[in-house]
C-alpha positions in Angstrom: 206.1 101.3 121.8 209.4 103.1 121.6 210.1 105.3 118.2 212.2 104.0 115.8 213.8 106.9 115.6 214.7 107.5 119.2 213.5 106.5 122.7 210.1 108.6 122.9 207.1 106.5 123.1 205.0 106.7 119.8 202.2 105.0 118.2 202.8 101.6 117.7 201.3 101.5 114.0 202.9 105.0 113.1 206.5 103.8 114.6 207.6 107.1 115.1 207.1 109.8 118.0 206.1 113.5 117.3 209.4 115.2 118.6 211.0 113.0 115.7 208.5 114.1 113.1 209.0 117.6 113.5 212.9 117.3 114.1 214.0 114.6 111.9 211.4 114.8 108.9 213.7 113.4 106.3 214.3 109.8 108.3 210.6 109.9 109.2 209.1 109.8 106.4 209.5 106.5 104.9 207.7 105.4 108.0 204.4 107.8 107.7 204.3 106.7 104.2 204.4 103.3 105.0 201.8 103.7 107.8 199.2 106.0 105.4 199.5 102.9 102.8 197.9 100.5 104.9 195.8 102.5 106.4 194.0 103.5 103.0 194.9 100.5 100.8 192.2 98.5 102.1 189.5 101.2 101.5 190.8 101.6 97.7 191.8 105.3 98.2 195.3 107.2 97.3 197.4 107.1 99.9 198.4 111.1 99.6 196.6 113.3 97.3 197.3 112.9 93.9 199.2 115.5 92.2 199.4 114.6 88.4 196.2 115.1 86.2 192.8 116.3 86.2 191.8 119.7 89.2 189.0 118.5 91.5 189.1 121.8 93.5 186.1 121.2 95.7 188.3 121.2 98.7 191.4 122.6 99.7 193.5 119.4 98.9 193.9 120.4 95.0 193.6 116.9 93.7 195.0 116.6 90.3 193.4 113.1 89.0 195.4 111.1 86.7 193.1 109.0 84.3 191.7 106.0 85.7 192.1 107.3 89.5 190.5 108.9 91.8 190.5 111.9 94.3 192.1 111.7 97.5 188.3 111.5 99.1 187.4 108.8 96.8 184.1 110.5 95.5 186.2 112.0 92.3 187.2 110.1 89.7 189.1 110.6 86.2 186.9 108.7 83.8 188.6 109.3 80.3 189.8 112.5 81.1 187.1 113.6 82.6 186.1 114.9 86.1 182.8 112.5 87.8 181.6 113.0 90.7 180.2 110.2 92.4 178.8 111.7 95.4 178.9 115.3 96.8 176.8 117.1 94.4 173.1 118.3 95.3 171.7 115.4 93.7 173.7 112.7 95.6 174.9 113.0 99.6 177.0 110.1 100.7 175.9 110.3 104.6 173.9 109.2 106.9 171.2 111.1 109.2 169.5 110.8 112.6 167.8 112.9 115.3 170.0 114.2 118.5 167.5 115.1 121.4 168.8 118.9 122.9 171.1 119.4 123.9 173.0 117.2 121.9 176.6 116.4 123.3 178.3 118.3 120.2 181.7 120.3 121.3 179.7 124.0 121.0 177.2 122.2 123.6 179.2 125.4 126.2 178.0 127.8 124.0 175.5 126.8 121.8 171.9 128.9 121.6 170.2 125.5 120.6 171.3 124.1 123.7 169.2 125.9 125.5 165.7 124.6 123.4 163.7 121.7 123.6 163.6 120.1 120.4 166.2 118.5 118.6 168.7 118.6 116.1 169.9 116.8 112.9 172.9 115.4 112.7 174.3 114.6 109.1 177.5 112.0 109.2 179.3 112.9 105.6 180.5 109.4 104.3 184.1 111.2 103.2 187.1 113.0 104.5 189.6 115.1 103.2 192.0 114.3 106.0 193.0 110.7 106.4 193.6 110.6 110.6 195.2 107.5 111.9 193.8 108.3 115.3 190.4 109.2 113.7 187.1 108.4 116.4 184.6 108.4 113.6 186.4 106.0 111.0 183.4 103.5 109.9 182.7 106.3 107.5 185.4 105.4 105.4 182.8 101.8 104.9 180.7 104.1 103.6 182.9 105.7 100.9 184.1 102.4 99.8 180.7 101.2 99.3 179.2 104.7 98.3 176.1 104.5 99.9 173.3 105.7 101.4 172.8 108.4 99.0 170.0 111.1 99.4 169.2 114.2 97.8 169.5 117.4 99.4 165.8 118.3 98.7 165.4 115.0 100.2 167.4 115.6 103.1 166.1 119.0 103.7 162.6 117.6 104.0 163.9 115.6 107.7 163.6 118.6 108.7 160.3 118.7 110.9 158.9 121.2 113.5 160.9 119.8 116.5 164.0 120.7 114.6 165.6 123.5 116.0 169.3 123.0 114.0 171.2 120.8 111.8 175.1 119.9 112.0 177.1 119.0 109.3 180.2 116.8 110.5 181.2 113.5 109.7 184.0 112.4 108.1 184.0 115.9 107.0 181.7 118.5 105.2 184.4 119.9 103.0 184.4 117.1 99.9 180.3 117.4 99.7 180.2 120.8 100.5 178.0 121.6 97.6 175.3 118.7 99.1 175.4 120.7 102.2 175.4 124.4 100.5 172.4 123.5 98.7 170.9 122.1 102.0 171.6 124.9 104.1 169.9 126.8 101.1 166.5 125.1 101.2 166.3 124.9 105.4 168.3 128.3 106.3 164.6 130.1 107.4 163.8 127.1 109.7 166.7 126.2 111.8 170.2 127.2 112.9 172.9 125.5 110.7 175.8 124.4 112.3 179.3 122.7 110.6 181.8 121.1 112.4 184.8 120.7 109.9 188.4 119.8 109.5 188.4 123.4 108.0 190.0 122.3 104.4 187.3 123.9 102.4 187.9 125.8 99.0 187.9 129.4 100.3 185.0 130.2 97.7 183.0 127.5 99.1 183.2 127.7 103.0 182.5 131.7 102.6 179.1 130.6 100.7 178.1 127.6 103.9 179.6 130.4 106.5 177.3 133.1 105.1 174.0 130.1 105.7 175.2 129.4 109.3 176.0 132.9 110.1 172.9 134.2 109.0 170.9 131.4 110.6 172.2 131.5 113.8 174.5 128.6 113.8 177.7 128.1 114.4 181.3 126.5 112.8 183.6 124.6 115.0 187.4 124.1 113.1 189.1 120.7 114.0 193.0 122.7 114.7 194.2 119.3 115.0 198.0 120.6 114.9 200.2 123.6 114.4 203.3 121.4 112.8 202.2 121.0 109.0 204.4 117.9 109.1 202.5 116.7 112.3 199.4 117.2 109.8 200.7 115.3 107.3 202.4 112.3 109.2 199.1 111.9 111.4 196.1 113.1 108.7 197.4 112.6 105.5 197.6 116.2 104.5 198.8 119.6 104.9 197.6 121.7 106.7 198.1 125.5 105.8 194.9 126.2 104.3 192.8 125.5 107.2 194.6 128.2 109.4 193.9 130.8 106.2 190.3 129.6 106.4 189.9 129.9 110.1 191.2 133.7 109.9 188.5 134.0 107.2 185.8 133.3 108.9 187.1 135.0 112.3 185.8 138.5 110.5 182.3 137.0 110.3 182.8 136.0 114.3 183.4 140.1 114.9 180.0 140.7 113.5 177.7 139.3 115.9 177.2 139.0 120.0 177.1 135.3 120.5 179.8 133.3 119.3 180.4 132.2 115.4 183.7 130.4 114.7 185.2 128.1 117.4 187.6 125.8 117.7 189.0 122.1 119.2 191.9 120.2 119.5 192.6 116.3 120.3 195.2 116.1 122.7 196.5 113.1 121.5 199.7 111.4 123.5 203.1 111.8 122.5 201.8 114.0 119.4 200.1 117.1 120.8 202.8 118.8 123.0 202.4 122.0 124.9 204.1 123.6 122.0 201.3 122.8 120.1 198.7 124.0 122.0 200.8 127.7 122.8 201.5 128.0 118.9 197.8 127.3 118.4 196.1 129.2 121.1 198.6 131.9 120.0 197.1 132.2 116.7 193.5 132.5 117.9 194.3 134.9 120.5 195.8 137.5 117.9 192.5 137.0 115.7 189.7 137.4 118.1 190.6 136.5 122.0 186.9 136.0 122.3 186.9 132.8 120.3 185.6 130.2 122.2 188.1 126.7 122.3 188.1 123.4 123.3 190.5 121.1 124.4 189.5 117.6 124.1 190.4 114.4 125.6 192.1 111.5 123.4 191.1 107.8 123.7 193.2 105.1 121.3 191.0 104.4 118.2 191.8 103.3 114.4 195.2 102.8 113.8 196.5 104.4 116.8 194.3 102.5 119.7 197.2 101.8 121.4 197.9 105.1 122.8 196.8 106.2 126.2 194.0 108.8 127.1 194.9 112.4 127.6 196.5 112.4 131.6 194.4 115.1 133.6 197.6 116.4 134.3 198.6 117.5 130.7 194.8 118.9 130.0 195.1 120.9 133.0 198.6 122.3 131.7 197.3 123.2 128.5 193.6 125.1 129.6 196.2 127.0 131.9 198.1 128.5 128.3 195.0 128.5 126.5 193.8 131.3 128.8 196.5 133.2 129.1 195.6 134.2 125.6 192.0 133.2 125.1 188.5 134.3 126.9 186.8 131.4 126.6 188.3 127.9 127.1 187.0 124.7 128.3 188.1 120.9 128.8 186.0 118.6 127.0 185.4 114.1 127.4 186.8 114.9 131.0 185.3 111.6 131.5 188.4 110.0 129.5 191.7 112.0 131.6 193.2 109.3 133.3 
């Protein structure tokens, strides 16, 4: 559909286009909080993070619970003025698990030591999110926050892992609101296979440097979601800001300095009428002036959750952007070429 703003095409659900977003923020605004209402109303969760009451500080989002409510994530809640967690902690994972043959079909699949094994990995799908994506391609996990279950243990979960195992990935949802589950995990496992953690990248600093140190050391890897540059792209299309997970990505780049084979990588959706070569220049920019040699991928979109009705990424615009992204960076790939129209 056309923007209400203008006469770029946007996301019919969302109502206004990207250009307008980053140009005429005041006007847009009623209309991303409008869209973020539905969106998470019918999954009982806050429609922006909560700002007066009770520090969760597991992830980067800050949430300050008033009584009676809960945490942007929906696995914090204020119960008489005080913090519970409901999932997230050692004792209780919200996720679910299953065995990927190698090599899996995971974004570092280019790069990945694993991929070269036979064996398989474990995949664990985190039933939460600290971003709120109306274009998100893994949204049933939000079913699994509402209902809060399957729980397991991480001693539990830990024990999945069998001699055919050759690495485990944290993704989901996203890692970063049970990051202790997967910490204590990582712990138990970190002398049997390579831990890997694909993430959003809004971890608590503290945190991700503890889960970093496990996948370093184990030979794994951490791929960063850099979904947009534009914090107000961030916050009209996930929810939240963004600024922290560019600090944490030129954390971890040190650790990606310290050893031959890749470390930190990094993906973005190039979503239609959103993602713009601006995007991707600003972006790759940032990389580039940390570590050229960071590997990144740039993924095709197809329309799911709230914004199905946008198109798939044209071959023509993913070739446009690989040719910026490697004017600054070493290594650079296209991924779901399958889906460029």
């Amino acid at each position: 559909m056309k923007c209400s703003l203008c006469s770029g095409e946007a996301s019919s659900f969302l109502k206004v286009c990207g250009n307008c977003i980053k140009k005429k923020w005041k006007e847009a605004k009623p209309f991303i909080k409008r869209a973020h209402e539905i969106a998470r109303r019918k999954f009982g969760l806050p429609t922006f993070p909560p700002r007066n009451g009770l520090l969760c500080g597991i992830c980067a989002n800050k949430c300050r619970i008033p009584k009676g409510g809960k945490g942007y994530c929906g696995l914090v809640k204020n119960v008489n003025n005080k913090i519970v967690r409901l999932a997230g902690t050692p004792e209780k994972g919200l996720l679910q698990w299953y065995y990927d043959p190698l090599p899996t079909n995971c974004v570092n699949s280019w790069f990945c030591q694993s991929s070269k094994e036979n064996g398989k990995n474990l995949a664990i799908f985190y039933g939460a999110c600290s971003f709120s994506c109306l274009f998100c391609q893994n949204w049933h996990f939000k079913y699994l926050t509402k209902e809060l279950k399957p729980l397991i243990s991480a001693k539990e979960l830990a024990k999945k892992v069998d001699e055919e195992t050759k690495c485990i990935c944290f993704f989901g949802g996203d890692p970063s609101p049970q990051i202790l589950h997967a910490i204590e995990t990582a712990k138990i496992v970190k002398k049997k296979v390579r831990i890997c953690l694909e993430t959003n990248g809004l971890e608590n600093p503290y945190l991700l440097k503890k889960i970093a140190k496990l996948c370093f050391e184990s030979g794994g890897t951490i791929k960063f979601d850099l979904k947009f540059w534009s914090e107000k792209l961030s916050i009209a299309l996930s929810g939240t800001s963004n600024k922290q997970v560019y600090k944490n990505f030129s954390l971890l780049s040190k650790l990606h300095k310290k050893r031959e084979e890749p470390f930190l990588s990094a993906s973005t959706l190039l979503i239609p009428y959103y993602v713009d070569l601006e995007e991707i220049e600003k972006i790759v920019k940032f990389i580039s002036n940390l570590d050229p040699s960071i590997p990144y991928s740039l993924l095709a979109f197809y329309g799911a959750y709230e914004m199905s009705d946008l198109p798939t990424t044209t071959r023509k615009f993913a070739e446009k952007c690989f040719k910026i992204a490697k004017e600054y960076l070493e290594k650079v790939r296209i991924g779901n070429v399958h889906l460029l129209s």
